[in-house]
KELUMTOR-248342 format. One record per residue (C-alpha): residue in three letters; chain; x, y, z. Coordinates in pm, whole numbers, plus 32768, in hexadecimal, padded with zeros to 4 digits. Layout:
ALA_A_X_Y_Z
...
END
This chain:
UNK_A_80AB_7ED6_890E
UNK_A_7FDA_7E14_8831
UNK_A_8017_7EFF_86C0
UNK_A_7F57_7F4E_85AA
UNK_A_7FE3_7E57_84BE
UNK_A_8130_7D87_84E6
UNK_A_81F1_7C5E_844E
UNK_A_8182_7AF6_84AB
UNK_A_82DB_7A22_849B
UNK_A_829D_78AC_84CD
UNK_A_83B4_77AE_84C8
UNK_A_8391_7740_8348
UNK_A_83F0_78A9_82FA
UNK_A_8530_7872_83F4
UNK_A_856F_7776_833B
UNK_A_8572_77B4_8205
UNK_A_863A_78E1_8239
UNK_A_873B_7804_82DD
UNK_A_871D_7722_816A
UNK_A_8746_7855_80D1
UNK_A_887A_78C1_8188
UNK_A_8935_778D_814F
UNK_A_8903_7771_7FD5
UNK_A_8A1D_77DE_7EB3
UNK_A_89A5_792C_7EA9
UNK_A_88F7_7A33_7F95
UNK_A_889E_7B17_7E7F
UNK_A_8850_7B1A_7D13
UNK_A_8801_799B_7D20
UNK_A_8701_78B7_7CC3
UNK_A_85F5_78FA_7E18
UNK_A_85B5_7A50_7D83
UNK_A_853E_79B4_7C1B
UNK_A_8467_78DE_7CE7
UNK_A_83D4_79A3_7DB3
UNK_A_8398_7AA4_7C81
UNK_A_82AE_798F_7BAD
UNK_A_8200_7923_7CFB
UNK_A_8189_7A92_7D2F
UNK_A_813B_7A93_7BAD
UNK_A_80A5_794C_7BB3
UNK_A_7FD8_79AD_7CE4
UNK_A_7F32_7B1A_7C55
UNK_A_7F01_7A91_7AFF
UNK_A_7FE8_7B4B_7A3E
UNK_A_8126_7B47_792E
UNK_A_822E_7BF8_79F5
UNK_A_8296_7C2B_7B54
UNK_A_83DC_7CFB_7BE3
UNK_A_846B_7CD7_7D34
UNK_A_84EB_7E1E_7E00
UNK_A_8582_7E50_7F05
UNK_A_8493_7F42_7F77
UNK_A_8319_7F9C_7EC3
UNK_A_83BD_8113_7EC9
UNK_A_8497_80B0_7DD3
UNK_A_83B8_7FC0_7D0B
UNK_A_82DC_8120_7CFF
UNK_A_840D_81D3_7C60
UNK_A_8461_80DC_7B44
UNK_A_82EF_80C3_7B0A
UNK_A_8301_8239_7AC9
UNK_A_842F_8235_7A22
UNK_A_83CB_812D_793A
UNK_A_828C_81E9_78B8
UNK_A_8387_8318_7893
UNK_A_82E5_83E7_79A2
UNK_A_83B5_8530_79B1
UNK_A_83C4_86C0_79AA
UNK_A_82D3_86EF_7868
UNK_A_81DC_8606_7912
UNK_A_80FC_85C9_7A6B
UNK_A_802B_84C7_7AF3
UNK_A_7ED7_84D9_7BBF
UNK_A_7F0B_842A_7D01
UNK_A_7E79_8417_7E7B
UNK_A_7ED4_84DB_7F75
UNK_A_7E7B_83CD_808B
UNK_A_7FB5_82E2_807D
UNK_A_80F5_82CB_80EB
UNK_A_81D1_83DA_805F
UNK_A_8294_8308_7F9D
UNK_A_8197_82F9_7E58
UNK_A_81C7_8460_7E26
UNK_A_8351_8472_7E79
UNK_A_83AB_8391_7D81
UNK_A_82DE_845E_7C93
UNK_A_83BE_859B_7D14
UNK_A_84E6_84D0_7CCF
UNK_A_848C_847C_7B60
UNK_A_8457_860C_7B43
UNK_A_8324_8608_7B46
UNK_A_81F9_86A1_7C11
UNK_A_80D4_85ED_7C9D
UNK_A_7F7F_8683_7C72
UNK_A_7EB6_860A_7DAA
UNK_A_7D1E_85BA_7D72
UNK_A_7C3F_85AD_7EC6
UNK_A_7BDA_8473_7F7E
UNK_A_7A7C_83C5_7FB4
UNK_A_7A37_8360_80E9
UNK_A_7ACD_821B_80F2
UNK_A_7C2C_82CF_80AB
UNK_A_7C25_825A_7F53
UNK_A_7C8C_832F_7E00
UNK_A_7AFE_83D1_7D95
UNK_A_7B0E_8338_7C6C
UNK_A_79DE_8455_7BC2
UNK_A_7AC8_8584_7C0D
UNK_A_7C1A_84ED_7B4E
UNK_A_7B8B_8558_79F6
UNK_A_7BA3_86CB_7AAC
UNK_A_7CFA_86BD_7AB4
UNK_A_7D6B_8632_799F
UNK_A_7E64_871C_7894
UNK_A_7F0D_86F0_777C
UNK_A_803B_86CC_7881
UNK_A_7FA2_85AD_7926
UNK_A_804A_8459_78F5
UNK_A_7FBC_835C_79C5
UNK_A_7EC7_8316_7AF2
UNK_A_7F47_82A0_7C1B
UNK_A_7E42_81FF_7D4D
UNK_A_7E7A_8177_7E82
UNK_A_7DC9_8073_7F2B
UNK_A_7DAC_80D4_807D
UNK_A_7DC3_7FF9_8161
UNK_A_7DA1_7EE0_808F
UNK_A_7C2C_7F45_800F
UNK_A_7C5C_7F6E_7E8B
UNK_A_7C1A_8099_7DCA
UNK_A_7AB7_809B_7CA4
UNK_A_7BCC_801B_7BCF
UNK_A_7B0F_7FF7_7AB6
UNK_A_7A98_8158_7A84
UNK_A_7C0B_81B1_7AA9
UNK_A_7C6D_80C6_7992
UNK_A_7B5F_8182_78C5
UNK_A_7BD2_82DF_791D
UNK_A_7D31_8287_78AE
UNK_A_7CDD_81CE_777C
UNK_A_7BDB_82EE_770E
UNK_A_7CF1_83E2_7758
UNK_A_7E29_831E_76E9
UNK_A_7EDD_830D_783A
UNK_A_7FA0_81DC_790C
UNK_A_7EC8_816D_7A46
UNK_A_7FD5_8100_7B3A
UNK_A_7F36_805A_7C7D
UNK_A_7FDF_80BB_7DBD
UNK_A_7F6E_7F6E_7E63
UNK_A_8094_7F6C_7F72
UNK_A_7F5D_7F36_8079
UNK_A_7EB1_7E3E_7F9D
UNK_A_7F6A_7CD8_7F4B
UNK_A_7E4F_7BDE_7F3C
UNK_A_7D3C_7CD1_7F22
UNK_A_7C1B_7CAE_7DFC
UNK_A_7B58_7DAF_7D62
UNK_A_79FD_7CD5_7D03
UNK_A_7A81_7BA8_7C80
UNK_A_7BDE_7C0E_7C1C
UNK_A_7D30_7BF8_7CC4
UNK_A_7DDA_7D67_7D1D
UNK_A_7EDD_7D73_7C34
UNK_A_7E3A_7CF4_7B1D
UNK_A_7D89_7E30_7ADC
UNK_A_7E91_7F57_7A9A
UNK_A_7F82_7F5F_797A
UNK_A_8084_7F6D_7AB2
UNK_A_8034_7F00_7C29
UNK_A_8143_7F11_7D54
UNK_A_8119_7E65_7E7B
UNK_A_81E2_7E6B_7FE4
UNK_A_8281_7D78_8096
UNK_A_8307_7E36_81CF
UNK_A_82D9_7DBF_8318
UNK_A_818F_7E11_8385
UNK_A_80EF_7DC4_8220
UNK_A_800B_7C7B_8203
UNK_A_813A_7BC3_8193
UNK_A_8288_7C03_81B8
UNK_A_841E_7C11_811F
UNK_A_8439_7D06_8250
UNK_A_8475_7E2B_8146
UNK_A_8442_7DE1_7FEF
UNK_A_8346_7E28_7EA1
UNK_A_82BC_7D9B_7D80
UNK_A_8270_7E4A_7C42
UNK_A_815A_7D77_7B38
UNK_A_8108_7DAB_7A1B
UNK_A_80A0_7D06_78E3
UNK_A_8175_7DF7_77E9
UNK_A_82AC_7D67_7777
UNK_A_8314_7EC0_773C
UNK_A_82F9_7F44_7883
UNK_A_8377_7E2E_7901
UNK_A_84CF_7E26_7845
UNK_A_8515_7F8C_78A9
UNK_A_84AA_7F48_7A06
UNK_A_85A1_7E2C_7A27
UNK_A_869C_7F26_799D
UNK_A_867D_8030_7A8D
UNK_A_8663_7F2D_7B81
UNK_A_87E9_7E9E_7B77
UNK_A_88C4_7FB9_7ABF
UNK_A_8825_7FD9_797F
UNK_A_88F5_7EC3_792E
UNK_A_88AB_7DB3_7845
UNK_A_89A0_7C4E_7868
UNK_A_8A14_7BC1_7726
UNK_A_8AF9_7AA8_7700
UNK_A_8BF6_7A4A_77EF
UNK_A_8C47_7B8B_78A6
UNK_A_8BF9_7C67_7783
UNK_A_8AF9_7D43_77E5
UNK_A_8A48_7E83_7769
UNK_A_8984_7F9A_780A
UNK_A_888D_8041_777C
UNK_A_87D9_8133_7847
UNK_A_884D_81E6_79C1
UNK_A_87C0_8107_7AD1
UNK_A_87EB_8087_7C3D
UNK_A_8833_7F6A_7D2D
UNK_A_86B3_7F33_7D70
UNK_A_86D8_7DD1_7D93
UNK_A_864E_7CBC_7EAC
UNK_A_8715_7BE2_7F3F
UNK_A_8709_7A70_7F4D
UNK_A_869A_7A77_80BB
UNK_A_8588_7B54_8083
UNK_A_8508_7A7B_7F46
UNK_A_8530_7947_8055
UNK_A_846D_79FC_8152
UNK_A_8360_7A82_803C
UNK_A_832C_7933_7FD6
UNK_A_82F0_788A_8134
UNK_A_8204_79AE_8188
UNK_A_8135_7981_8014
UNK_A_80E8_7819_8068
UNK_A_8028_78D1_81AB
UNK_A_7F7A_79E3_8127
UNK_A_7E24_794E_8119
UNK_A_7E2E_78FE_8289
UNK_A_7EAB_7A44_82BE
UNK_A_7D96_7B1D_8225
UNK_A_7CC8_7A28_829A
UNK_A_7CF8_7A78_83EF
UNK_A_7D1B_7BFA_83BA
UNK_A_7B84_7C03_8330
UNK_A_7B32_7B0E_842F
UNK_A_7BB7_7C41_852D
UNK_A_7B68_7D60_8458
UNK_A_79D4_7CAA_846C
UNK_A_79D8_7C82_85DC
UNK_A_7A2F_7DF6_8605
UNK_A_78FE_7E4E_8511
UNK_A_782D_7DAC_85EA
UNK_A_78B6_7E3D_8739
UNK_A_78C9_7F8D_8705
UNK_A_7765_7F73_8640
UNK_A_768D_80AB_8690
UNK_A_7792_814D_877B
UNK_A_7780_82DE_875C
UNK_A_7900_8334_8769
UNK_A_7945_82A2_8615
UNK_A_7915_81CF_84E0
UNK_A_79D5_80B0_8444
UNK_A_7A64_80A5_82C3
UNK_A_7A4A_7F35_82B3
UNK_A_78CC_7F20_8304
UNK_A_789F_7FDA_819D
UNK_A_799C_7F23_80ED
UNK_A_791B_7E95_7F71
UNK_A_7A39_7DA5_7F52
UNK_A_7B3E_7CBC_7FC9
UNK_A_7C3F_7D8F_808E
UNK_A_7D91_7D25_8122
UNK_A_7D27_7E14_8248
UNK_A_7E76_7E62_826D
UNK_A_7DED_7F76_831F
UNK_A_7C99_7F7A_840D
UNK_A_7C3F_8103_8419
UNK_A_7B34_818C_8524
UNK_A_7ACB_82C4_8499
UNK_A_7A67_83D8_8598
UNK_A_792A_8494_85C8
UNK_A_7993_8614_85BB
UNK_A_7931_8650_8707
UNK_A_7A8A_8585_8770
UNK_A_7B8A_863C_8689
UNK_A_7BF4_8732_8745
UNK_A_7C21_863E_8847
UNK_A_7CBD_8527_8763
UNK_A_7E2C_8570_87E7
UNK_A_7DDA_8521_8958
UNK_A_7CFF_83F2_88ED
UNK_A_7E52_8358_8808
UNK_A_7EEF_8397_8966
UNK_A_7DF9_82ED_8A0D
UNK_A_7DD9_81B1_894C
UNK_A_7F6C_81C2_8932
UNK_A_7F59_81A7_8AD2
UNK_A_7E66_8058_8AA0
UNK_A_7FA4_7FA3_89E9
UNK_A_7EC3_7FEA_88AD
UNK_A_7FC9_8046_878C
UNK_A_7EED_8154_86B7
UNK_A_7F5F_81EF_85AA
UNK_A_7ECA_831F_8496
UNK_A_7ED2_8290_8340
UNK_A_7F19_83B7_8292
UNK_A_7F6B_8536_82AB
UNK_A_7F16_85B9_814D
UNK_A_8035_85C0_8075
UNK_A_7FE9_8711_8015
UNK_A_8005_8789_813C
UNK_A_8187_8752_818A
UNK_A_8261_8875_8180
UNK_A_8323_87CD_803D
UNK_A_81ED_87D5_7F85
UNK_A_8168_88F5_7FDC
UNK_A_82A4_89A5_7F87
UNK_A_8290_8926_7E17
UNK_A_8101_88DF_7E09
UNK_A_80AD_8A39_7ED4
UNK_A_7FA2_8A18_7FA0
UNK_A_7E81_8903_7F2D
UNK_A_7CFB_88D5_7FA0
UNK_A_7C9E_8769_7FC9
UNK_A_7BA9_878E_80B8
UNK_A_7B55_8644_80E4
UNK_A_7CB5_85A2_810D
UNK_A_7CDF_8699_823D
UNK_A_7B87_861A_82C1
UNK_A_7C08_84D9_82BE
UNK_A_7D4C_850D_8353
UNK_A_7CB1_85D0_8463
UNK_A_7B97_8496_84A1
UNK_A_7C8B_834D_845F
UNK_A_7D39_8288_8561
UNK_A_7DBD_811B_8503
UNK_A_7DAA_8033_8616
UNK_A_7E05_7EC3_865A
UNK_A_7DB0_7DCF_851A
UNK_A_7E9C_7C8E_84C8
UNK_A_7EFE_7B6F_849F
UNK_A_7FB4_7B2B_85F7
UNK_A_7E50_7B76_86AF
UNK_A_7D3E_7AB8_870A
UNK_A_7BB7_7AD1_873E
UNK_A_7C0F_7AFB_88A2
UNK_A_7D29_7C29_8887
UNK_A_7C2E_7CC9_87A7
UNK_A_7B28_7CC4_8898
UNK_A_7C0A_7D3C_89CB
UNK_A_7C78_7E68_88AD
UNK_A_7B0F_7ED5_885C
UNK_A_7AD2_7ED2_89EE
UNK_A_7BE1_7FCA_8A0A
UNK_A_7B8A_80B4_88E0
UNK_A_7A14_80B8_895E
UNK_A_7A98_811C_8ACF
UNK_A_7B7A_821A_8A36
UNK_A_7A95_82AA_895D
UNK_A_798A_82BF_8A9F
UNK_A_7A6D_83A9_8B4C
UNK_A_7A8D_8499_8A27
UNK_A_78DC_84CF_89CE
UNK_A_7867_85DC_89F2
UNK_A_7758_85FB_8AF5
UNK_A_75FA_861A_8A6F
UNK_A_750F_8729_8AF2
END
């Protein structure tokens, strides 16, 4: 089963989680530091924060711009539930704004939704593609919110000539498994405000502040959100590879482009793309003709050894939400979950597996037209 996206684990990376194992200390230690200032050093900004997952990097970054029952944040309802949990768990309610076509935040209907409750903006960069960050940096200056940058999909991506986390007052990015590069679960929070992140940091190990000796202090409730030394070991392995990586992701993502050019089942994100993605994912988008049918074709392609997956159900459309949201419109977020299907794109693949892959979509897809009359 070749997947959609998976780790690529080379012998450096054993290694240097083998280093990592046999220093003083497997935890709390000096990798993690490290590997914090090479991911700042590498975006272009003051602060960085290692998690232990981007879920809870997401929580402290809503915790540390006070996020809570008297306020709500505009967010996407294409991503992984997570963005809007951790909203639910700082007692707060997301309010969900519709999707372009490219799965992406519309950036001209946020002003629509904003309140005097609204705290922040949150996007997502699906798949890897960046959000028109900088009319979301206007909208939330204008209005006096926070614009936190879901970027889980998009380490190493660029929005015109700027690094993705460079352009949010907060950005989180992923490091599970199947992400570009990986501490096989982990986050990052950046940022460039000290303030954020002091009380980040905070929620982040305990609330607890270390003074001198083992005197210590804590000053705010908090959690054990911390990475561990063999993640930071592993993260730092993978960073010196992440230009090869994405490298070879567009290099795929462009030869599918190309293949599946003019084909009448579907279209492809990436051939409309404005700027640098990760391509963490490569969606085909259906023609409607097929969506009734889309079920049976997953199966289908699942049969070739092709691991497809739907990147995303609409948030809003969960039975959790719906119980506290009631019942929400976004009429293009369900188009797009009824038309997307991710399929194979990364870094483990080669020009040839993507060419055997687009043989076996095409094939599939064949069997499903509908006859012309």
């Amino acid at each position: 089963m070749n997947p959609y996206s998976t780790q690529f684990i080379e012998d450096d990376d054993i290694q240097a989680v083998i280093n990592a194992l046999q220093g003083h200390s497997l935890t709390q230690g000096n990798l993690t530091h490290e590997f914090e200032q090479k991911i700042a050093d590498f975006i272009g900004v003051k602060y960085a924060l290692a998690f232990n997952s981007a879920t809870s990097a997401l929580y402290a970054s809503y915790k540390a711009i006070n996020l809570d029952e008297n306020h709500r944040a505009i967010t996407s309802p294409i991503s992984f539930v997570a963005t809007a949990n951790m909203m639910l768990e700082c007692d707060s309610k997301p309010i969900f704004c519709d999707v372009k076509a490219n799965g992406n935040i519309d950036e001209k209907s946020i002003k629509s939704y904003i309140s005097n409750e609204t705290k922040a903006v949150v996007s997502v960069d699906y798949g890897g593609n960046s959000v028109e960050a900088d009319e979301i940096q206007k909208i939330c200056k204008e209005n006096n919110l926070v614009f936190i940058s879901d970027s889980s999909h998009a380490f190493g991506s660029r929005y015109k000539n700027q690094k993705v986390g460079t352009l949010a007052d907060i950005t989180i990015f992923s490091f599970h498994a199947i992400k570009p590069i990986t501490t096989a679960e982990g986050g990052m929070l950046v940022t460039n405000d000290s303030q954020i992140y002091e009380k980040a940091k905070l929620i982040r190990s305990h609330g607890m502040i270390k003074k001198e000796l083992w005197n210590c202090d804590v000053k705010s409730s908090g959690f054990n959100f911390r990475m561990t030394e063999l993640q930071a070991a592993l993260g730092m392995s993978q960073l010196n590879k992440i230009d090869r990586f994405l490298n070879i992701r567009e290099e795929i993502a462009k030869f599918y482009d190309k293949a599946f050019e003019g084909n009448p089942y579907f279209f492809t994100l990436h051939q409309h793309i404005k700027y640098f993605s990760t391509n963490h994912l490569y969606p085909i988008i259906l023609a409607p003709e097929f969506w009734c049918s889309k079920e049976d074709i997953f199966k289908s392609l699942q049969k070739e050894g092709l691991g497809v997956q739907v990147h995303y159900k609409p948030i809003n459309e969960f039975s959790l939400y719906k119980d506290i949201l009631g019942e929400t419109n976004l009429y293009n977020a369900r188009d797009f979950y009824r038309a997307e299907i991710s399929i194979p794109c990364h870094q483990k693949m080669n020009l040839e597996d993507a060419r055997v892959s687009a043989e076996k979509i095409l094939s599939v897809f064949e069997k499903f037209k509908v006859p012309s009359h």
